[in-house]
VMD Tcl script that draws the C-alpha trace (Angstrom):
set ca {
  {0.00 0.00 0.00}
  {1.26 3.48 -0.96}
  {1.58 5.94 1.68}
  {-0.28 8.66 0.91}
  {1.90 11.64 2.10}
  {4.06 10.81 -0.84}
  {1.31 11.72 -3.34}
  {0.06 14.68 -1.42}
  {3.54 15.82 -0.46}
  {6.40 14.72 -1.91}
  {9.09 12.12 -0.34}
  {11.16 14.68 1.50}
  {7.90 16.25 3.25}
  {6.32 12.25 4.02}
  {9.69 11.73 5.73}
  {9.17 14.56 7.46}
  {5.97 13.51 8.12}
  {7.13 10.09 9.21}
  {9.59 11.35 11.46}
  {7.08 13.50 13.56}
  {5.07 10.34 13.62}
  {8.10 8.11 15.16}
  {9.64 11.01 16.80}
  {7.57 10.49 20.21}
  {8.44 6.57 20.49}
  {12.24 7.35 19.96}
  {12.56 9.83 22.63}
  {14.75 11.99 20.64}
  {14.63 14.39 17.86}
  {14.56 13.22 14.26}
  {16.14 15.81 11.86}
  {14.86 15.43 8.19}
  {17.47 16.97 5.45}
  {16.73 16.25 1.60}
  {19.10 17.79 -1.34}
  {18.73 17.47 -5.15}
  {14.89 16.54 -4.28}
  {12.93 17.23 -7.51}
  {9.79 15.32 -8.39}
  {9.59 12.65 -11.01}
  {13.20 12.45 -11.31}
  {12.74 8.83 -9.39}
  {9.48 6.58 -9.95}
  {6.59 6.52 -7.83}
  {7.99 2.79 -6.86}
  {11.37 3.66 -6.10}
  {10.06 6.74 -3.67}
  {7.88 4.53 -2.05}
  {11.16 2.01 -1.35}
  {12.59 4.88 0.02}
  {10.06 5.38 2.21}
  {9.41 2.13 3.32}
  {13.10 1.44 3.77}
  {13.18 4.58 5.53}
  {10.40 3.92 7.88}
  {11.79 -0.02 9.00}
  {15.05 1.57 9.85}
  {12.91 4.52 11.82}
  {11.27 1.93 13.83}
  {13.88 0.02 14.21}
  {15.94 2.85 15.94}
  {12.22 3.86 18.23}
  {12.65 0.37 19.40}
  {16.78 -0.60 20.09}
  {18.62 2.76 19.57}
  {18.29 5.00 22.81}
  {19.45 7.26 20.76}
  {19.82 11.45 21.92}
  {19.85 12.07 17.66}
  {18.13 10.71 14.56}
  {19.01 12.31 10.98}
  {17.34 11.39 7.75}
  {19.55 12.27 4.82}
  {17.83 12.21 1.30}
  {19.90 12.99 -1.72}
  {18.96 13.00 -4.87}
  {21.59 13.90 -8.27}
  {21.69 12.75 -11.67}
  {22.02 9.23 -11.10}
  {20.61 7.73 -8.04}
  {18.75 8.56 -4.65}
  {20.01 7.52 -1.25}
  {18.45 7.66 2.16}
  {20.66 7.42 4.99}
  {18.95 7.08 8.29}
  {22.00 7.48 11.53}
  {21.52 7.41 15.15}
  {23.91 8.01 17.88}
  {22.29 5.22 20.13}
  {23.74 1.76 21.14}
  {24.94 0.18 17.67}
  {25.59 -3.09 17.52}
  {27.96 -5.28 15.35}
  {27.22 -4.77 12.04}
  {29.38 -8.11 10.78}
  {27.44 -10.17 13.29}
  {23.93 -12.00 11.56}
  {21.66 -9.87 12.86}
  {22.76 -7.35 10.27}
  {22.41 -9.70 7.95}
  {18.94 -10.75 8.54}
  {19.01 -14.24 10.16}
  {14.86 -14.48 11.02}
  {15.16 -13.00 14.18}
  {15.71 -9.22 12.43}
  {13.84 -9.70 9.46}
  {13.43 -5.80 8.69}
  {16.39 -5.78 7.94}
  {16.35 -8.54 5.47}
  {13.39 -6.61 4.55}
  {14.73 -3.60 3.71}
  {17.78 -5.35 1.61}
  {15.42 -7.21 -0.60}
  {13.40 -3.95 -1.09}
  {16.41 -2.26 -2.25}
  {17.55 -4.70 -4.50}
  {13.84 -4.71 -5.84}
  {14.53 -1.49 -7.39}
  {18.47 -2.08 -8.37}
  {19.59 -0.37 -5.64}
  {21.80 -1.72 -2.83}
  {21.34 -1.30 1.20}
  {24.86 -1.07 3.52}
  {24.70 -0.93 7.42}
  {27.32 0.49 9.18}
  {27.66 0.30 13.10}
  {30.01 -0.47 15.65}
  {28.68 -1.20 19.99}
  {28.13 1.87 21.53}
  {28.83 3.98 18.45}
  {25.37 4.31 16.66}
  {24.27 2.95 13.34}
  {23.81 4.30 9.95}
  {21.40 2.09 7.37}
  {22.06 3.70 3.72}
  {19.95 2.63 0.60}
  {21.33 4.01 -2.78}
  {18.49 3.18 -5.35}
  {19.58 4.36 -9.57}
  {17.36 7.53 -10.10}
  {16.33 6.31 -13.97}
  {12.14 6.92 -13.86}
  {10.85 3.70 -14.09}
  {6.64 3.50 -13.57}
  {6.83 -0.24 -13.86}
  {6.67 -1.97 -10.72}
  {10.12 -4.61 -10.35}
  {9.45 -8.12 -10.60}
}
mol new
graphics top color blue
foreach p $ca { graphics top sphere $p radius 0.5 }
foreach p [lrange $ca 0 end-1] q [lrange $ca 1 end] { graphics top cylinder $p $q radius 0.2 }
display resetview
């Protein structure tokens, strides 16, 4: 199902909208920053991978992070989009196969598979007690057709 803050508003404002949403459960503030936004450079699709991708790793830092920051970076140039969520919380190893999705953490399996849905890739970097960054780098080609 599509959100519908991107139709009405655009993927940098539904982030923002999503991070307002989240911001309450994760205790912290969530800073939203988007560059080289403009719409229809990406398909509806890929925006809404963002998104999703986006909101799993949101949750995911509401839930484990104890974070005191949360930034959402969206950038956008001439050939691909990436959204970078980073927190300053807990981290944890990044190597180990929770970051790899072994059942028990299956957004994050999740989010992988929804970024390689759109020919994009999805990195996680974090270390114990040093935060965690999730980045997905999708190609910013308009496609309307939906991957199979």
């Amino acid at each position: 199902m599509r959100p519908p803050a991107l139709d009405r508003l655009g993927l940098p404002a539904a982030l923002e909208e999503l991070a307002r949403h989240i911001e309450p459960r994760a205790g912290c503030p969530i800073i939203v920053q988007a560059c080289g936004y403009i719409r229809g450079n990406l398909a509806l699709g890929a925006e809404q991978a963002l998104y999703r991708i986006a909101r799993e790793a949101l949750n995911n830092c509401a839930r484990h992070a104890g974070a005191s920051k949360i930034t959402v970076l969206l950038r956008l140039d001439r050939r691909e989009a990436t959204v970078a969520i980073r927190d300053d919380g807990m981290g944890f190893a990044a190597g180990d196969r929770a970051a790899e999705g072994d059942g028990a953490h299956l957004g994050l399996l999740e989010m992988r598979e929804c970024a390689r849905a759109w020919g994009g890739t999805l990195t996680i970097e974090s270390l114990p007690e040093q935060g965690a960054t999730v980045r997905a780098v999708l190609p910013c080609a308009p496609k309307e057709a939906v991957p199979s």
